[in-house]
C-alpha positions in Angstrom: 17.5 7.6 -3.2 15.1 5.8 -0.9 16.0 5.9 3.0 17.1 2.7 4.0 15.3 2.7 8.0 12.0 2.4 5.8 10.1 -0.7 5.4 11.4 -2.3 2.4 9.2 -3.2 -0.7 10.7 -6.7 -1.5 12.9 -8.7 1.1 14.5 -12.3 0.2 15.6 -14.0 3.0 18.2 -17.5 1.9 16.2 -17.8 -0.9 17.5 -21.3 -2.4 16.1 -23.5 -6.0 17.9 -26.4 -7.5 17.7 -28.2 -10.5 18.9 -31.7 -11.3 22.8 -31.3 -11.2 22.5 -27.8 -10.5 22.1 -25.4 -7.4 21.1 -22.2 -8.9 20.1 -20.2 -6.4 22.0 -21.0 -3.1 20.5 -18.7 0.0 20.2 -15.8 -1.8 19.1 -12.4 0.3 18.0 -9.6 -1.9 16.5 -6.4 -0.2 14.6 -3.9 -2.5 13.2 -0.4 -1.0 10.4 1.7 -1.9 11.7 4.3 -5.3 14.8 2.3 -5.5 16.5 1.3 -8.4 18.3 -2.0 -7.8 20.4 -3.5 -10.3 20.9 -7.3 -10.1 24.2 -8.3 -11.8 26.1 -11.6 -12.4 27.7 -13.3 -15.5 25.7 -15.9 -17.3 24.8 -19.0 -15.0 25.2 -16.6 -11.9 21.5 -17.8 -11.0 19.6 -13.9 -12.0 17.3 -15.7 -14.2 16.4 -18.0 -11.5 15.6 -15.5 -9.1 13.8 -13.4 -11.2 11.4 -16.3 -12.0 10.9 -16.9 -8.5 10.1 -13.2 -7.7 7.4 -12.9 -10.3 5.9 -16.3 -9.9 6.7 -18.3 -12.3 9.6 -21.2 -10.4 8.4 -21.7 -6.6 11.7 -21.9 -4.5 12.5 -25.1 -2.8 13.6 -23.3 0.5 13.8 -19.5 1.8 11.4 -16.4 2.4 10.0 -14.0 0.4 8.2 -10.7 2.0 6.4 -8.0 0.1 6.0 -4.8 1.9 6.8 -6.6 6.0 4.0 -9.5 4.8 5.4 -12.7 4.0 4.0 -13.9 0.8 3.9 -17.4 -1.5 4.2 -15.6 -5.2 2.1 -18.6 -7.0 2.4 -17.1 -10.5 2.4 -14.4 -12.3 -1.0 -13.5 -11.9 -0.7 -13.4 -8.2 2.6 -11.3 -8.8 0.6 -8.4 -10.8 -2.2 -8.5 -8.0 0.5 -7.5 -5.6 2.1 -5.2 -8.3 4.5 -7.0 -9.4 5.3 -6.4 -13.0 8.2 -7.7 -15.3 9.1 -6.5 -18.9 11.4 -9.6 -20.3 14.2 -9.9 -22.6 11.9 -10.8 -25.6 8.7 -8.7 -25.7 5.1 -10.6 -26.0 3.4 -8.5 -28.2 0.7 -9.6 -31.3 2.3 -7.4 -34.1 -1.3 -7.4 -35.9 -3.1 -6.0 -32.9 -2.9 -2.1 -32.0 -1.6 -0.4 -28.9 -4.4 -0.8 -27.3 -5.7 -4.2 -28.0 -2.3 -5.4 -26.7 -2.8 -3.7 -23.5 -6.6 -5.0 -23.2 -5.7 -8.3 -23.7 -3.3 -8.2 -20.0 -6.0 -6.0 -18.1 -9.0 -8.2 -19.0 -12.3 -7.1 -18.5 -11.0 -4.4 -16.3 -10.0 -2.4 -19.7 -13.6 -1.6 -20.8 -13.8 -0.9 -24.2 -11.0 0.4 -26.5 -12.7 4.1 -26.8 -12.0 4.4 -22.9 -8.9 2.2 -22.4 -6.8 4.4 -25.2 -7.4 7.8 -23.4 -6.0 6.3 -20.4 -3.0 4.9 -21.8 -2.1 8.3 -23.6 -2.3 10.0 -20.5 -0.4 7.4 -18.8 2.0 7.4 -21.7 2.9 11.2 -21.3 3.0 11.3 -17.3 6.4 9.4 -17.5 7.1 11.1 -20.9 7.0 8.2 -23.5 5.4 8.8 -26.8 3.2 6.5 -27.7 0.0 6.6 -30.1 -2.5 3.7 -29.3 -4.0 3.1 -32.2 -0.8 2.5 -34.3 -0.6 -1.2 -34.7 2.7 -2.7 -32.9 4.2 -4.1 -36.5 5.1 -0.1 -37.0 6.5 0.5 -33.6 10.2 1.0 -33.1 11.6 -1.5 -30.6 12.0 1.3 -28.7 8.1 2.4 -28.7 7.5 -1.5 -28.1 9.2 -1.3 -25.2 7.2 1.4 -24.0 4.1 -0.9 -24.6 5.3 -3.5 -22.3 6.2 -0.8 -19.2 3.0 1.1 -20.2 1.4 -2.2 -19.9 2.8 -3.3 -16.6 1.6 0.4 -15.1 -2.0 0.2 -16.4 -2.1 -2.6 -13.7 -1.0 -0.4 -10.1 2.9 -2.4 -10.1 4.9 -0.9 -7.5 7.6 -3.2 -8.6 9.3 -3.4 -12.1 11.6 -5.9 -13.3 13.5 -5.2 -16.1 15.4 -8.0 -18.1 18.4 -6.3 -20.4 15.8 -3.2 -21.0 18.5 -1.3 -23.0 20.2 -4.4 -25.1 17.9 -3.3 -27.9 17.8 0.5 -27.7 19.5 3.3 -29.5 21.3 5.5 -26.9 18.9 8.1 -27.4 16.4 5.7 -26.7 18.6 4.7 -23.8 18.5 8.5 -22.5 14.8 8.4 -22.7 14.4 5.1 -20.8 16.5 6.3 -18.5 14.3 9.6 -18.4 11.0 7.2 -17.6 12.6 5.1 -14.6 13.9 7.7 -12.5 10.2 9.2 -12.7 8.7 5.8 -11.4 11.3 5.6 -8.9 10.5 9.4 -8.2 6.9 8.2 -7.7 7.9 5.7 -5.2 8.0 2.5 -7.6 10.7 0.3 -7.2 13.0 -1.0 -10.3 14.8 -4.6 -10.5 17.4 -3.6 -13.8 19.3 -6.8 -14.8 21.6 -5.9 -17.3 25.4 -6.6 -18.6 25.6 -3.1 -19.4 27.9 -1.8 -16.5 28.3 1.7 -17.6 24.7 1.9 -17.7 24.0 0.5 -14.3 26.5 2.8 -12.6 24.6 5.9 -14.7 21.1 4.7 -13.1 21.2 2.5 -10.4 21.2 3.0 -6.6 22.4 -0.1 -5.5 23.4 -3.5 -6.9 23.1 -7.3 -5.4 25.6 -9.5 -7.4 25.6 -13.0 -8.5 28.3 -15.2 -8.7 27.9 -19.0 -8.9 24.2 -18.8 -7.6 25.5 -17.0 -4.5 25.6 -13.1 -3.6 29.5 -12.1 -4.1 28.6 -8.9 -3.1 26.5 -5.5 -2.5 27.4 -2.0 -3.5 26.6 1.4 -5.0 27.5 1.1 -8.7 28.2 5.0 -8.7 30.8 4.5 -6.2 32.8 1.7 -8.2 34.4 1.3 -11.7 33.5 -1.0 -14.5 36.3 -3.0 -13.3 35.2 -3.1 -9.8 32.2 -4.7 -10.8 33.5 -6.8 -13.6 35.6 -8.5 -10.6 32.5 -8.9 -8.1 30.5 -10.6 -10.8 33.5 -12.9 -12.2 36.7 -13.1 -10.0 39.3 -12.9 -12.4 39.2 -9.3 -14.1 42.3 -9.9 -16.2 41.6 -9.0 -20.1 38.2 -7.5 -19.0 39.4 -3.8 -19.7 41.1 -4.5 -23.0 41.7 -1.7 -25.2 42.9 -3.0 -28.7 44.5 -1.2 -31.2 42.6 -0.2 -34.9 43.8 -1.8 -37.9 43.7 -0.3 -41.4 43.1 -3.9 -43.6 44.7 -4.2 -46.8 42.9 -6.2 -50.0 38.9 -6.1 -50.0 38.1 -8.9 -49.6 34.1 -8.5 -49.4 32.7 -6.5 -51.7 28.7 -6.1 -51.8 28.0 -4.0 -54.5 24.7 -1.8 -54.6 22.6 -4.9 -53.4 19.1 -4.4 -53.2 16.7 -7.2 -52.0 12.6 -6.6 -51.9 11.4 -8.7 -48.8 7.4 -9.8 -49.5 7.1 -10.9 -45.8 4.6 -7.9 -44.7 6.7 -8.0 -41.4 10.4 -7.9 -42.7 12.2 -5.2 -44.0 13.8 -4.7 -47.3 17.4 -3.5 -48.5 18.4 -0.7 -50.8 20.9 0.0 -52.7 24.1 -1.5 -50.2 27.2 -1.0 -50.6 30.4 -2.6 -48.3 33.7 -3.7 -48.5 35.5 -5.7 -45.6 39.2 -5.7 -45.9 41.7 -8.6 -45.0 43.1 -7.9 -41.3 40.0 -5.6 -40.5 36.6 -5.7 -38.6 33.8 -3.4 -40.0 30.9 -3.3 -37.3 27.5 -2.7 -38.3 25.0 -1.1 -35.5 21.5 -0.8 -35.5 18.5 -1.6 -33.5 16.7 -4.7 -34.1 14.4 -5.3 -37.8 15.9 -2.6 -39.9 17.4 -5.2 -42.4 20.3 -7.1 -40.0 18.3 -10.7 -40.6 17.8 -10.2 -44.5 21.6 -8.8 -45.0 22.7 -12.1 -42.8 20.9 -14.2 -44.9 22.0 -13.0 -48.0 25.5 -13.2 -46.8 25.4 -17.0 -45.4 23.7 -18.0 -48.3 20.0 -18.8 -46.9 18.5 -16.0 -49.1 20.0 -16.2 -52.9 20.4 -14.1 -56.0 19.4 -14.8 -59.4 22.3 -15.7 -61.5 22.0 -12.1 -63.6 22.7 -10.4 -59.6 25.5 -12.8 -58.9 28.5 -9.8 -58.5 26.0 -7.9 -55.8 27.9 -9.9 -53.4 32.1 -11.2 -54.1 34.5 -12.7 -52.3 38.1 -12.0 -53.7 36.4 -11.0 -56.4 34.3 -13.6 -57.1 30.8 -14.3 -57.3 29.0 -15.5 -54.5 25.7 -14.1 -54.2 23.9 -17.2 -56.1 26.1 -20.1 -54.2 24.2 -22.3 -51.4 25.6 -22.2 -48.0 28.1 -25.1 -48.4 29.7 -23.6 -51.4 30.1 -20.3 -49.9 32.1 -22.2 -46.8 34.3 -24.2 -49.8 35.5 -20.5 -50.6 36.6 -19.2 -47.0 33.2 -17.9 -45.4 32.4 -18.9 -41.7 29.1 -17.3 -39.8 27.8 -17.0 -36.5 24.6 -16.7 -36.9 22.2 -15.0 -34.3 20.1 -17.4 -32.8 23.0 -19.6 -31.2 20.5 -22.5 -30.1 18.6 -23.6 -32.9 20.4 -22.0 -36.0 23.5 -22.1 -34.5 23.4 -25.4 -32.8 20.8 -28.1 -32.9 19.9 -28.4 -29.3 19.5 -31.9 -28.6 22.8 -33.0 -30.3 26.4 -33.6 -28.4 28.3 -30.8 -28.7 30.8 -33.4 -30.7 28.0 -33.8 -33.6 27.2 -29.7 -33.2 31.2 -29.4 -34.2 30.7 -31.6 -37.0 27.8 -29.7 -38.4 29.6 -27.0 -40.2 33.2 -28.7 -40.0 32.7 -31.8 -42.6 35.3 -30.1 -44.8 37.9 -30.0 -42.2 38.9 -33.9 -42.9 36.2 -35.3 -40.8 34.7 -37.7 -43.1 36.3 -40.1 -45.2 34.5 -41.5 -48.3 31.5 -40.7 -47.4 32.0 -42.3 -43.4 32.0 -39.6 -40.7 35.6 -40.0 -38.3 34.1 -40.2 -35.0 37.5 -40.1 -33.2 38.3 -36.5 -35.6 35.0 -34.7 -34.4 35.9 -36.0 -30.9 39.2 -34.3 -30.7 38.0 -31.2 -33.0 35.1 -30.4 -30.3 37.6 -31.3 -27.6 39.9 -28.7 -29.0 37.5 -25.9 -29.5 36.4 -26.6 -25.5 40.1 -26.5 -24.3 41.0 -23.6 -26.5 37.8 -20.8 -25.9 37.5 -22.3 -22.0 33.7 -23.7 -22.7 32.4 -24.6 -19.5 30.9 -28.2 -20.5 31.3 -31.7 -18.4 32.1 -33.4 -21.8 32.2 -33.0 -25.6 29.2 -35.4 -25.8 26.7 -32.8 -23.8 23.8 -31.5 -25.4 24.2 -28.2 -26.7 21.0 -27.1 -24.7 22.8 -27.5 -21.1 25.2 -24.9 -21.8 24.8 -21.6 -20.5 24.8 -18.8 -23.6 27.9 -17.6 -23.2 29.3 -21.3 -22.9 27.4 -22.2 -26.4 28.3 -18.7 -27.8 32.0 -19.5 -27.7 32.0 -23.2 -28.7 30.0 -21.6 -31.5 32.4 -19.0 -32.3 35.0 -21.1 -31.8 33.9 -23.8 -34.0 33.9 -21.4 -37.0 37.4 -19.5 -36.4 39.1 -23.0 -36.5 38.0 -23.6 -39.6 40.6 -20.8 -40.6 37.6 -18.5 -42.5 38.8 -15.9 -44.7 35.8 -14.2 -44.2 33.9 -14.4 -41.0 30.6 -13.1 -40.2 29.5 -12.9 -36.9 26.0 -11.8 -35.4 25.6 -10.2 -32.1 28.0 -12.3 -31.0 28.1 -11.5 -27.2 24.6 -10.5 -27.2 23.4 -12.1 -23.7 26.5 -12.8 -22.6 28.6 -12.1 -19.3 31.5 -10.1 -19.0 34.2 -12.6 -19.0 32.9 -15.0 -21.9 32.5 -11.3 -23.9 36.0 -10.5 -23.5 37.2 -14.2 -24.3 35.0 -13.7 -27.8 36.8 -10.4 -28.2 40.3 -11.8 -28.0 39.5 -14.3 -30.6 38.2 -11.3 -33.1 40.9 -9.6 -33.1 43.6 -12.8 -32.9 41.5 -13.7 -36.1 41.8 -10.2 -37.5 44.9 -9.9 -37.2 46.0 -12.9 -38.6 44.3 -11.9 -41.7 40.9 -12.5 -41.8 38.2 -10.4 -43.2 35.4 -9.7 -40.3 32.1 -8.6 -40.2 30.1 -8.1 -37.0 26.7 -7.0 -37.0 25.7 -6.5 -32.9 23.2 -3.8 -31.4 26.0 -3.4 -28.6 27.8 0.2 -29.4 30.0 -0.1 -26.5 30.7 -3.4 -28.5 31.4 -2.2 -31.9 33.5 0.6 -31.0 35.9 -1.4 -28.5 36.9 -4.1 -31.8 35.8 -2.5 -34.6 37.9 -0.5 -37.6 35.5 1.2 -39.0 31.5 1.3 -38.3 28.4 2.0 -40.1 24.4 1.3 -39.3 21.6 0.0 -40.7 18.2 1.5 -40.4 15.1 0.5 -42.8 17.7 -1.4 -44.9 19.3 1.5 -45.7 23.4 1.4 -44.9 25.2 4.9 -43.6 28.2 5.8 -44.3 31.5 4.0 -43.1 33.6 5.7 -40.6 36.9 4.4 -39.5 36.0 4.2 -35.2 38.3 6.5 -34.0 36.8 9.3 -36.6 33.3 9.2 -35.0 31.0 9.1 -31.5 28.3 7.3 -30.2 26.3 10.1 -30.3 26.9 10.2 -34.3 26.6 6.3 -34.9 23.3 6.3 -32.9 21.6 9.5 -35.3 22.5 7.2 -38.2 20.9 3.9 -36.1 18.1 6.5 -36.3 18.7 7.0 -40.1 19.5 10.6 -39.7 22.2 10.2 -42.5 22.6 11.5 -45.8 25.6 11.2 -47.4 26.3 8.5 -50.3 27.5 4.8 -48.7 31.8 4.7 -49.1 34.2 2.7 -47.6 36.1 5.6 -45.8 
């Protein structure tokens, strides 16, 4: 831990950025020293996003002061933030799949690279000073997202960053991969490098971080050592209310199957996608199986098979029943006719068509609910319907006629998952559906699972969040190069083994144990 009588690395002094209806940053002060690992916390809308922007350049605040290392500095853009070594590894990783290592890393450091022969040595020896594997030659279409990830930090150290900011690092990650992340930033900090963690992860930031600012409304609500406070400590600084944010719900057994996918195998021809083998599942009424695994191993292709965006041939429609019956040639619509509902993964854009009301979003995958008549869409019955889904799941929205791209992603998430569970599925498939997402609106999404579960439903979540999987789920498998493990019922295994078969350390045939 850093001592806190020496200069600091990063100071924000009322730091302040608003947006048209909006305040999202309101006199923030942040204070970052030299080796520390800060953690900057807040449920979605809290104003990290902002802030993290403004530190590396890329939103200039309207008011407030930012000084690096007792200099007050105007961070311009990012450029400007790398030449004073700041460095930022986001959410969603910019990487060219086709290019190598290498060439990915030569394209940030410009001319300063040299040529490939003497930039490679360099990042191999960079690559095993913090401990992360890493071959630069292998192109980045074969890297784990793990190995990826090691890309982008590798990346941001090629260039001297004494500062790196870290957007959900471990939302992606296996929990070994986790360890070994975890491994890599106490060395930085170790070195003297500090580390700005934004995650949702509590558990995680209490494991790793020194101290933690937190966000509430754009405003700090608070400052504190995350070792020294509980989950639920931190769930209240970051959301007020804590009520139903420690929920611990009971496992269910499930009766009928309702879906069955019977040894489904499905040959992807895009060079990047992955192809599935030989799957087998069952989903009972009144259960939730969760599926884990890390990002591309076959969670898109099984989705889209499911929903009815990839289909069968009509000699393969049993791979995939319903109550026994066939589904896996039907189109979308007549897959919702026999009880399915899906939350797809990409809430704006697949879920939700951005630019429309949230009114005409409802509508979207709701016709069959008696809101058209002869052929004539009843406004006043999508009105109330998306009025109804914002009263029930607590969507934050000034009206039913917003756009669905002004809501915050935990907002949209639940008028999504909302929208779906009132249309009474027997069957509902849900992806990652609190990736992203705050405290709060995760446990409101949790509550409906399992009021939906237990009501009868069949429910199938597919979600790269363990801690997730094993607080709803009934029983849990993984998915790794579209292969499917095992089933276990959740209170029969660990995280430790669900993460060797994220891994696909598994052998044993696919059941429905």
């Amino acid at each position: 831990m850093p001592h806190s009588t020496a200069m600091p690395r990063l100071e924000l002094h009322a730091i302040s950025k608003r947006y048209p209806g909006c305040l999202a940053n309101d006199r923030i002060d942040l204070c970052i020293q030299a080796g520390e690992i800060h953690a900057l916390l807040g449920e979605n809308g809290a104003g990290k996003s902002t802030l993290m922007k403004i530190i590396y350049g890329v939103t200039q605040p309207d008011s407030g002061e930012i000084r690096w290392q007792g200099q007050r500095v105007q961070v311009r853009d990012p450029a400007q933030a790398r030449r004073l070594g700041i460095g930022m590894v986001f959410q969603h990783f910019s990487l060219f799949e086709t290019l190598s290592v290498t060439e990915n890393i030569a394209l940030a450091l410009g001319r300063e690279a040299g040529t490939p022969t003497q930039l490679a040595p360099k990042i191999r020896a960079v690559a095993q000073r913090y401990g992360m594997g890493l071959e630069p030659e292998r192109l980045v279409h074969s890297l784990s997202i793990g190995e990826r990830q090691r890309v982008e930090i590798i990346r941001c150290l090629m260039q001297d960053i004494h500062l790196l900011i870290l957007d959900e690092p471990t939302s992606v990650l296996t929990p070994q991969e986790v360890d070994e992340l975890f491994v890599t930033l106490r060395a930085l900090a170790a070195e003297g490098c500090s580390i700005l963690f934004i995650s949702h992860k509590l558990g995680e930031v209490r494991a790793l971080c020194h101290n933690a600012t937190v966000l509430r409304g754009g405003r700090v609500s608070g400052d504190c050592v995350p070792a020294a406070c509980s989950d639920l400590e931190l769930a209240r600084l970051m959301v007020g209310d804590a009520e139903g944010l420690e929920a611990s719900y009971p496992k269910a057994l499930g009766g009928l199957v309702r879906l069955r996918v019977d040894d489904l195998s499905w040959r992807n021809d895009d060079p990047f996608g992955t192809s599935l083998g030989n799957l087998r599942l069952e989903v009972r009424c009144g259960e939730i199986v969760g599926i884990a695994g890390v990002a591309g191993n076959g969670q898109d292709e099984l989705l889209a098979l499911l929903s009815g965006e990839v289909r069968l041939p009509n000699g393969e429609r049993e791979r995939i029943t319903l109550d026994q019956q066939p589904l896996a040639n039907l189109y979308p619509d007549a897959r919702r006719k026999r009880g399915l509902a899906f939350v797809p993964a990409d809430r704006l854009g697949h879920g939700a068509v951005p630019d429309m009301s949230l009114a005409d979003n409802a509508l979207l995958t709701s016709f069959q609910q008696g809101l058209l008549s002869h052929g004539m869409i009843r406004g006043h019955k999508v009105l109330a319907l998306a009025n109804e889904i914002i009263r029930r799941y607590a969507v934050k929205t000034p009206d039913a006629q917003t756009p669905a791209r002004s809501l915050s992603g935990g907002n949209l998430q639940k008028f999504i998952l909302g929208r779906e569970i009132m249309q009474q599925p027997k069957l509902l498939v849900a992806a990652h559906p609190t990736w992203g997402v705050d405290v709060g609106a995760a446990a409101a999404i949790h509550r409906a699972l399992i009021a939906l579960r237990d009501a009868g439903a069949a429910i199938l979540v597919i979600s790269e969040d363990l801690d997730e999987l094993f607080q709803i789920s009934d029983r849990i498998g993984a998915l790794c190069s579209g292969r499917l493990s095992p089933l276990k019922a959740t209170a029969q295994t660990h995280t430790v083994e669900v993460g060797r078969w994220m891994a696909g350390q598994f052998d044993s045939p696919q059941d429905a144990a």
